[in-house]
N, C-alpha and C positions, 0 to 999 in steps of 0.2 A: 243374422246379419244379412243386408242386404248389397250385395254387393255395387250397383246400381245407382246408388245411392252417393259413392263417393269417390272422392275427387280421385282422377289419375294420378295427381301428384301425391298423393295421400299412400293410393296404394302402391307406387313405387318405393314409398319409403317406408312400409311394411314387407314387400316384396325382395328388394336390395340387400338388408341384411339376408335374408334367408337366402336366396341364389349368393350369395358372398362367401358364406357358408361350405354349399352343399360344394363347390369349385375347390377351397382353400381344403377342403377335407377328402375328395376327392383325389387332387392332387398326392395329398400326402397318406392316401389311401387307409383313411380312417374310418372305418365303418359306421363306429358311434358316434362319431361327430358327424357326418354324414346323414345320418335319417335321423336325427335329431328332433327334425320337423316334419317328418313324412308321418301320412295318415296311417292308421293301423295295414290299410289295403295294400298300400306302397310298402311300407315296412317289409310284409312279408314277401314283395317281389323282391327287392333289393337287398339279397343274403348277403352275408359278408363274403362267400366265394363268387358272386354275380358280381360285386363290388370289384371285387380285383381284378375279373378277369375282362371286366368294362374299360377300368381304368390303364390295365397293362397294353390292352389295342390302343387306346385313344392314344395315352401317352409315346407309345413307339414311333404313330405313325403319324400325330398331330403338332407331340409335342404339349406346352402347356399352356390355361388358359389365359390372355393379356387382357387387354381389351374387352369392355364390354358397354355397349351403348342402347338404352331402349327406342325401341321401334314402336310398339304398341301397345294400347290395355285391352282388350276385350272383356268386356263385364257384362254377366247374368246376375240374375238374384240370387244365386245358391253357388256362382263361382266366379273367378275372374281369370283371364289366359293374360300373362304379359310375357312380350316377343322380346328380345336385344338382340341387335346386330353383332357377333362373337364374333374373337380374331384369338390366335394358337400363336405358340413360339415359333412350330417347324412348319406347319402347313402355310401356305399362301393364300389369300385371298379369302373372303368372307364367311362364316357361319352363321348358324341362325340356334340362339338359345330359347328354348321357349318353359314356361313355369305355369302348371293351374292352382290355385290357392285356393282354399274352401273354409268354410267356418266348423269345428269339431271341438264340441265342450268349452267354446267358448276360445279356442284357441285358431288364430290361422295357420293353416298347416299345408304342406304342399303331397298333393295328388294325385301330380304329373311332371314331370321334369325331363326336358331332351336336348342334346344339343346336336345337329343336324349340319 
């Protein structure tokens, strides 16, 4: 798949469920819901004990995910970056969520995931 090739709008609504996801599972600090869609690469970074212990900072000092608004697509042929503007229950003021997507056996799967 070329990523290249297709609309923004296209791959935000490929993209959306999946970051929809990885947040709703996060929060409720579910692992296997969680990398659901991560590549084998991501998989093995994101243990079930990395998992919590990401989630129990975030959670304490952030609070929980609201808000999520896209900013950007950035698309190659072999991947695409898209940005959303992220907003938290306890913290104030803006984050920046970012997602890389890749094609693997046919599937889009996510290869990078941050929220900053």
């Amino acid at each position: 798949m070329n990523f290249t090739f297709i609309d923004d709008d296209e791959i935000l609504l490929l993209a959306t469920p999946i970051m929809d996801n990885l947040m709703d599972a996060s929060t409720r600090q579910d692992h296997s819901a969680h990398v659901r869609d991560f590549t084998p690469r991501l998989k093995a970074i994101v243990t079930k004990d990395y998992l919590k212990q990401v989630c129990e900072k975030y959670q304490s000092e952030k609070g929980f995910f609201t808000e999520r608004f896209p900013v950007a697509v950035f698309k190659r042929p072999d991947s695409v970056v898209i940005v959303w503007k992220q907003f938290f229950s306890k913290a104030e003021g803006e984050f920046m969520a970012e997602m890389v997507l890749v094609c693997q056996e046919d599937r889009i799967l996510c290869d990078h995931v941050m929220v900053l």
